[in-house]
N, C-alpha and C positions, 0 to 999 in steps of 0.2 A: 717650572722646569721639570719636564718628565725625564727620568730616570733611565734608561735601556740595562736590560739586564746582561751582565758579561759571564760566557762560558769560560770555563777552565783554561780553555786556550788563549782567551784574552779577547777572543771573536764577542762582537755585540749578537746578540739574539734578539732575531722580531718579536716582538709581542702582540698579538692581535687586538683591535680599538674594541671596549666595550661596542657590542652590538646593541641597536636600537630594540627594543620589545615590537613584536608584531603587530601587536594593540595596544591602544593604549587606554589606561583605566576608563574612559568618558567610550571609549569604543564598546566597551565590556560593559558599562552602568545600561547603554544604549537597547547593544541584543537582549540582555534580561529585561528590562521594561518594555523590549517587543515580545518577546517571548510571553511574558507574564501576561501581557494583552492578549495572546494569540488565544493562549489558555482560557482566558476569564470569557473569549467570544465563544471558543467553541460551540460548547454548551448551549447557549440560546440562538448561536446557525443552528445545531445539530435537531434543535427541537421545530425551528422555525420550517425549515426541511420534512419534519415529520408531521408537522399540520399542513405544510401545502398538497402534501402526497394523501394526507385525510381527505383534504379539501376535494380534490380531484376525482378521490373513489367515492365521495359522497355525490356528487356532483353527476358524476357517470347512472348511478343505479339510480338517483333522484330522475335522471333523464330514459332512464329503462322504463323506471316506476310510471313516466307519463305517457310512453307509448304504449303499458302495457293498459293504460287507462282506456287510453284514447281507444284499443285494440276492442277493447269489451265493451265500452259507448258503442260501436259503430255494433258490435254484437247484439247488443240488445237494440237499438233502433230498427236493425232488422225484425223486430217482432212485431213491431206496429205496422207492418204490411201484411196483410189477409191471405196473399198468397203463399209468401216463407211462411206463413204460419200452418196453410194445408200441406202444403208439400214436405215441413218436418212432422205433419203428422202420418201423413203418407208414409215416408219412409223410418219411422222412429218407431211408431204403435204399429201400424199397419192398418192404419182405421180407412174407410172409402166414405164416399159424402151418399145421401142416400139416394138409392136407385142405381148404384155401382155395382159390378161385381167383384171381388177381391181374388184372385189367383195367387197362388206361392207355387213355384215352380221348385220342389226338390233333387239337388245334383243327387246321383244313386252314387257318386264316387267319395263323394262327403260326408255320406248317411254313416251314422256308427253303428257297427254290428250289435253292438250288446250296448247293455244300459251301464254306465261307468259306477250307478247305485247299487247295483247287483254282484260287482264282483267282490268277494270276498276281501277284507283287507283296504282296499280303495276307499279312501276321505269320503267323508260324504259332506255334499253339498250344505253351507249352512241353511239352516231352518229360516225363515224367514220374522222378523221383529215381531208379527202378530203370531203367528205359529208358537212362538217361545212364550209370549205371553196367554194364550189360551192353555196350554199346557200347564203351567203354573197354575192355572185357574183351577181347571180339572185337577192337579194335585191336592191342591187346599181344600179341596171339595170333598176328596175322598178319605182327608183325618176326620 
């Protein structure tokens, strides 16, 4: 028999029913064993994610790396034709086959007034690998 509590006046006073808890402890066991999971997966999503995104960029430049192959195959097979081979001589050396004659046509609006070795102060052009090494020669020569 429950009890009701009485006011000074003699009036009962409601008392409000224990309220039910919102969760209940198996509800609470439950979230933290999801949670705790959530946790312990992160980490090998978070890496498995960073090897497929490896994967990917490997994958790409591996697929650059073979057109850049296939680009310089096709390059160099053009050198087994006789013809690409006079025609970058043609225009690379300047060489003509013999009984030719060779012309160079100078634009006057391109020609450079003064020599860029002459001006005071202005770099000079590097010496050339055999140049540097004959000079060395003639040095040694001259102790």
């Amino acid at each position: 028999m429950a009890r009701r509590a009485v006011s000074a006046g003699g009036t009962a006073l409601r008392t409000r029913a224990p309220q039910p808890r919102r969760f209940s402890s198996r509800a609470i066991m439950l979230s933290l064993v999801l949670l705790v999971l959530l946790l312990a997966y992160a980490y090998p999503v978070r890496v498995y994610l960073a090897q497929q995104a490896e994967i990917a960029a490997l994958e790409q430049s591996q697929e650059r790396q073979a057109a850049k192959v296939a680009e310089m195959a096709a390059r160099a097979k053009k050198w087994d034709d006789p013809e690409y081979v006079i025609s970058q001589a043609r225009q690379r050396l300047h060489m003509v086959l013999p009984g030719e004659k060779s012309y160079v046509v100078v634009d006057p609006d391109r020609a450079t007034k003064t020599d860029p070795a002459d001006v005071p102060g202005a770099e000079k052009a590097p010496r050339p690998w055999y140049g540097k090494l004959w000079s060395s020669v003639e040095a040694a020569d001259k102790q």
